[in-house]
N, C-alpha and C positions, 0 to 999 in steps of 0.2 A: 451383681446378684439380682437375679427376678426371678421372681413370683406372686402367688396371690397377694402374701403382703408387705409384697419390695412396694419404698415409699415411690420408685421411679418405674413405672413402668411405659411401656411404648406404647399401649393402647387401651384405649378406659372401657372396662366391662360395663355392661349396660344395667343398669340398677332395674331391680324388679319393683313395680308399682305396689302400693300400698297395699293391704288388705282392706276388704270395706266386709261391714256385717250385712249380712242377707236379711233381707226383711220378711218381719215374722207375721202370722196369720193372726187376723185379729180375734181375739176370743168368741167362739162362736158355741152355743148350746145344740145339747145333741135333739136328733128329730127322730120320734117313734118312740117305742113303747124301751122298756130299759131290757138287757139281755141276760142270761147268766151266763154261764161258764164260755159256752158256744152253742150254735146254733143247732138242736137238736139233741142237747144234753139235758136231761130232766131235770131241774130245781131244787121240785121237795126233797125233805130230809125223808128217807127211806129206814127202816129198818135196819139194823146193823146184822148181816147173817151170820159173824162170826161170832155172835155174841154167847156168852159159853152159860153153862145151866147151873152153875153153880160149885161142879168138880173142877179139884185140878189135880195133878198127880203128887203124890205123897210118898210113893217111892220108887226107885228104878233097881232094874238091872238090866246088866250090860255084859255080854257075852262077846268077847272075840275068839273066834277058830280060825284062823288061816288053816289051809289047806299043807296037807303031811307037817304040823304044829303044833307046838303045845298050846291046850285052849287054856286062857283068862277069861274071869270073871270078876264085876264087882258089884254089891247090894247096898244100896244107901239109902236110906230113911230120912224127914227131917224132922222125925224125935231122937235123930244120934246113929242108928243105928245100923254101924261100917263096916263091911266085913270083905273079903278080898281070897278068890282061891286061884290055884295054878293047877293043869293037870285035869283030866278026865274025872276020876274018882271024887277030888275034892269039887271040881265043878257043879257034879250031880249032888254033891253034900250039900252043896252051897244054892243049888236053887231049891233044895226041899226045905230049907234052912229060909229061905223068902218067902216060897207059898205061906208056911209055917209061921211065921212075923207079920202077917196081915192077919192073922187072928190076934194077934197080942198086941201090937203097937196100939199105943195110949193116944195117936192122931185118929187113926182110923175108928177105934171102938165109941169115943165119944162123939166123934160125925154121925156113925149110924145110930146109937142111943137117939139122939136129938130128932131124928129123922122118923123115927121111929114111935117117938112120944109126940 
């Protein structure tokens, strides 16, 4: 039997030389002024443009109509208030039924109060 490691083989593979470590560069300090990000990217801290005026949304609706479909619809508040239609008729119930709750919701009328005084 032979192969790599039959103790008898007919001719001796040639052994690969050691590894040696490369040599390293000797610590060297940087020269010039320091950079930021890259070269031609401004530094200073800027203004943040998305930064928002104090609104945020308090309630949604969400209408889907596919096309020759029955339309849904759903109204969420988040002082609770959930409500869900199917159907043309109840649809239009359902968003007079939203305008109508941004006069009432108890998030909304205390914001404006506040805003107000």
């Amino acid at each position: 039997m032979t192969g790599p490691h039959s103790p008898h083989l007919d001719c001796r593979t040639p052994t690969t030389p050691r590894l040696r470590v490369a040599p390293q560069p000797a610590d060297t300090t940087a020269v010039g002024d320091r950079k930021g990000v890259a070269e031609g990217v401004p530094t200073a801290v800027l203004p943040d443009p998305h930064r928002g005026d104090g609104r945020y949304p308090v309630a949604w609706l969400h209408i889907v109509a596919p096309h020759r479909a029955v339309p849904t619809a759903t109204s969420k508040c988040l002082c609770g208030h959930d409500r869900s239609a199917i159907g043309h008729r109840r649809l239009l119930a359902l968003i007079t039924d939203h305008e109508a709750h941004r006069d009432t919701c108890p998030l909304r009328t205390t914001q404006e109060g506040r805003a107000a005084a």
